[in-house]
N, C-alpha and C positions, 0 to 999 in steps of 0.2 A: 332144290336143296331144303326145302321145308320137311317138316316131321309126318306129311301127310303122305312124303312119295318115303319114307321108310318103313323096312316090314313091321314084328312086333317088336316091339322095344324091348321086351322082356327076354328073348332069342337073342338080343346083341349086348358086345362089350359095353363096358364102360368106363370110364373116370370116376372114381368119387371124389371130390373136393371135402379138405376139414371140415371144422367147424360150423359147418352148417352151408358151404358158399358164401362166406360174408364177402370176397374177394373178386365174386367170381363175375359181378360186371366191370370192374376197374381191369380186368385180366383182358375179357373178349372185346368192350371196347362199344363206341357208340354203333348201336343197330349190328351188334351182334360180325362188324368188321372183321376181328382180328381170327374168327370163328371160318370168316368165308378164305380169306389166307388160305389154311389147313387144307380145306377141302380140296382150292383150287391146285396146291401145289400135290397132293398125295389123292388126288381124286376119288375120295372117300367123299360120306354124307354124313354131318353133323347132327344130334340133336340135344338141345341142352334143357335139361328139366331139374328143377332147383340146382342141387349141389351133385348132380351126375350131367356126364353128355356122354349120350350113345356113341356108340362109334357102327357105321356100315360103308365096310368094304372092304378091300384085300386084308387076310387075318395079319401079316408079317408086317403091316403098319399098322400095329395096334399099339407095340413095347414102344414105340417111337412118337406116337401123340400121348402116351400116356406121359412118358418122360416130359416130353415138352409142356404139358399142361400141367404137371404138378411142379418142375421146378420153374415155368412163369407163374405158376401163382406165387408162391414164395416170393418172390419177387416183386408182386403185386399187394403182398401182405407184409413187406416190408415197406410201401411207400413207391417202389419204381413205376412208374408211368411206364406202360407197355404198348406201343402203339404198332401197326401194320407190318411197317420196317423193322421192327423190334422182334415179328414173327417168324419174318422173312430171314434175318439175320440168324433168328435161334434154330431156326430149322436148318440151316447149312450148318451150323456150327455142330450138329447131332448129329446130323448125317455124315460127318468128316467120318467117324467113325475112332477119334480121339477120346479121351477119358478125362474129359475136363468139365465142369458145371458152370451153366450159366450164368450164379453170380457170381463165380469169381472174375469172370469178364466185364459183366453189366454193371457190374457195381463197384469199380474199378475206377473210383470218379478222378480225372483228368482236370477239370478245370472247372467251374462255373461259371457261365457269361454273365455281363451286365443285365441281362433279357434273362435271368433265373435258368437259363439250359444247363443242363447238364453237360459237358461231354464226359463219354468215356468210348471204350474202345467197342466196338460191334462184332469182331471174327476172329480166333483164336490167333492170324498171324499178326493184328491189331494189337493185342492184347501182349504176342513177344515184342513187339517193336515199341511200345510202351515201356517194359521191364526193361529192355536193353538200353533206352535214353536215358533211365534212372543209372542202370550198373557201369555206362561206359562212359568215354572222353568222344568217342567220336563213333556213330552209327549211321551206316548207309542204309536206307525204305529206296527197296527200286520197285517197280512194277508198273502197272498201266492204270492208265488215270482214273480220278474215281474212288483207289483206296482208301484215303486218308493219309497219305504219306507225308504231304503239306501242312495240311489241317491239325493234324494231331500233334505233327512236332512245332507247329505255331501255339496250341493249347498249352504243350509242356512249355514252351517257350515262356509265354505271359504267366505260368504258375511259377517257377520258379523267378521271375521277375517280383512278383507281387509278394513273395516268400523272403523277397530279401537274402534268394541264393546265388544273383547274379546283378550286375550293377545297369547291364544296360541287354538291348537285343538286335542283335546287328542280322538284317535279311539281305539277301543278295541271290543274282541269277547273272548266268551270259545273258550279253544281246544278241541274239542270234535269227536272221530272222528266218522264219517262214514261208519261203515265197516273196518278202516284200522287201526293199531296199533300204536299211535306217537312212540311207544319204538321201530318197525323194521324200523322207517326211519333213515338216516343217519344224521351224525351233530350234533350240541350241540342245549340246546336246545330253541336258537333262530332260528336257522336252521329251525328245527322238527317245529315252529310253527306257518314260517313262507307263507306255501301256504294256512291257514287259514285265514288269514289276506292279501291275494293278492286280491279280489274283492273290499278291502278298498284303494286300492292302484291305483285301475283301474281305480277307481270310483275319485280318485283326480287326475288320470293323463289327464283325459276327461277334466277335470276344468282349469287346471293350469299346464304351461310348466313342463317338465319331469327333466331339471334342476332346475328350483325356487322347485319344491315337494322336490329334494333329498338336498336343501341346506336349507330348512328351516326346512327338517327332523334332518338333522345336528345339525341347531341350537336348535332344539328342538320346535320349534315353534310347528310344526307337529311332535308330538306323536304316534305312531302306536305299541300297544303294546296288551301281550295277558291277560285276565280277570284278572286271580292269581297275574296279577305285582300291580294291585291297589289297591292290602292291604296295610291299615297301611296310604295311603296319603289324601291329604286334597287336593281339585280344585278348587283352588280360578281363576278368570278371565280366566274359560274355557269354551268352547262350549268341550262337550263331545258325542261321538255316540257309545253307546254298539250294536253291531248287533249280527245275531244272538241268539237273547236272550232266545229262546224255549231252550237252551243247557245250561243255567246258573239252579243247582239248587238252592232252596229258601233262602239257608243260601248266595249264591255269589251273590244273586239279594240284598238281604239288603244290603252285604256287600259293591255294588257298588253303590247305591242308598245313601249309608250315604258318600260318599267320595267328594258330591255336596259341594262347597266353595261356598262362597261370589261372586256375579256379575257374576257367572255360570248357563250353561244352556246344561240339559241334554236331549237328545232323545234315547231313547230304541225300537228297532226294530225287529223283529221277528214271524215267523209262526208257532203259536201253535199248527198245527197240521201236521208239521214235526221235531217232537222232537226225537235225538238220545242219549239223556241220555241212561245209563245201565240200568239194571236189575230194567225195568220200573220206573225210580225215578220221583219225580214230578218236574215238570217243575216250576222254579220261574215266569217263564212269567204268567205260568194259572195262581199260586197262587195271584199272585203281583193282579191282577184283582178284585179281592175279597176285599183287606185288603186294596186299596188305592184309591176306587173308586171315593169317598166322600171327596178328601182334596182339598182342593184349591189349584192352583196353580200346578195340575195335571190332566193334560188330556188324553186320549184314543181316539183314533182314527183307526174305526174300516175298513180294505179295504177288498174286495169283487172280483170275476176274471171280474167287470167290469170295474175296474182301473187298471188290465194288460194295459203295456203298452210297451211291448216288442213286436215280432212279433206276428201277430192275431192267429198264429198257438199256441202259448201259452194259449190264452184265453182259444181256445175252448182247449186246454189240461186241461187246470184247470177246466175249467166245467165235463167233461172227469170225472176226477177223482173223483169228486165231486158226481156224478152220481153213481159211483160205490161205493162210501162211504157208499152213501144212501141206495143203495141197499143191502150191506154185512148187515149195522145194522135194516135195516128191517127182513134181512132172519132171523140174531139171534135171533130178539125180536119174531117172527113166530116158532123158534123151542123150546122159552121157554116156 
């Protein structure tokens, strides 16, 4: 992919960047990375010479690295750090084939961590599910792991905490297990149910130092408890996050669904189709779908393996399986 195996350069498209390229290493990134991305995923050949890069290969991805290289540079001449993932991500978001720009997603900023990260949202269905925790009392993120379903509404969580729009932040999950029995683990049972509740913990220690989490868990500010303790309360000036919520069945889904107080605001998150309930029970998350589609002030927010946003090896996992789905309930529906 050097400029040595392409033909004349003067025969091929290009990009031109403004002002001269002043952007244009902060855009592609150290040793020319965010550069090999492009090629690897549209199998085209790069070449980059001052404030132009060639383009060789299929003409009909030409509109489409142009697009992405002039609005990440903007991006980049605004200050955004554009790294790999950042490529990875813009390019699915253009290829959707949607009419949206990349910074209104990018720079969409969500939270700041103690560690200067940014977050914001990466994938257009990131970006509704965002808007919808702002506009609504209660929004369900379901889809398969990996989206940010967790992470994002833990982000909104600790902003509006720190914003002084909510008084404390109450997490919660069933215990439900996996394969493994909470009765052979040891400990009592906050012990037993406490590695279910450790990706809630991870997911705030990314945000916020590792002492402020354990003194405002202290104070109670942050709550981290499991499903069965939110019987019976009332959450007035909460931001609250159930996750996992394929493992709550239909009677725990009301039951937490009605414990929403005054100046609170709930998010339920969950992949309905890896639910470990027993002896097939129905899942509150399917059910909940059905029965609260229609109220105001509830939203659904549906994600897809193209808002993975863990490593790309995830993606194509969840496609993986997805394929395989398809096929087992094809064979069945062929032998009935």
């Amino acid at each position: 992919m050097t400029s040595t195996e392409l033909p004349d350069e003067r025969a091929l498209p290009c990009v031109v960047f403004p002002d001269g390229g002043e952007f244009v290493q902060s855009l592609f990134g150290h040793g020319d990375d965010n550069l090999h991305i492009v090629e690897s995923a549209l199998d085209v050949k790069l070449s980059l010479r001052g404030d132009r890069v060639f383009v060789c290969g299929a003409p009909e991805h030409f509109d489409l690295i142009k697009r992405l290289f002039e609005e990440l540079y903007g991006l980049a001449a605004e200050g955004f750090p554009i790294y790999p993932t950042d490529v990875e991500h813009a390019l699915t978001i253009l290829r959707s084939g949607e009419k949206i720009h990349l910074r209104d997603i990018f720079l969409d900023t969500v939270y700041i961590s103690s560690k200067k990260r940014v977050i914001t949202p990466k994938s257009i269905n990131q970006k509704v599910y965002i808007d919808a925790i702002r506009a609504n009392h209660i929004v369900f993120g379901i889809g398969p792991a990996g989206t940010g379903k967790t992470y994002l509404a833990m982000a909104m969580a600790v902003s509006h905490l720190a914003k002084g729009e909510v008084d404390r932040i109450v997490l919660t999950r069933p215990a439900v297990e996996a394969g493994e029995k909470l009765g052979f683990l040891p400990g009592d049972i906050a012990e037993k149910v406490n590695p279910y509740l450790r990706p809630l913990y991870d997911a705030l220690n990314e945000m916020m130092p590792f002492e402020k989490v354990q003194r405002l868990i202290e104070r109670q500010t942050i709550e981290v408890a499991p499903l069965a303790f939110m019987r019976g309360r009332t959450l007035n000036d909460s931001f609250i996050i159930l996750d996992e919520a394929q493992n709550c069945t239909p009677e725990q889904m009301k039951m937490f669904l009605t414990r929403l107080g005054f100046r609170s605001k709930a998010v339920v998150t969950g992949d309905d189709t890896q639910i470990d309930l027993p002896n097939a029970q129905t899942s509150g998350l399917v059910l909940i779908q059905r029965i609260l589609m229609d109220i105001a002030g509830i939203a659904f927010v549906r994600f897809d393996e193209r808002d993975v946003v863990r490593h790309r090896i995830v993606q194509q996992i969840v496609q993986a399986y997805d394929r395989f789905d398809r096929g087992k309930q094809n064979t069945h529906g062929g032998e009935r």
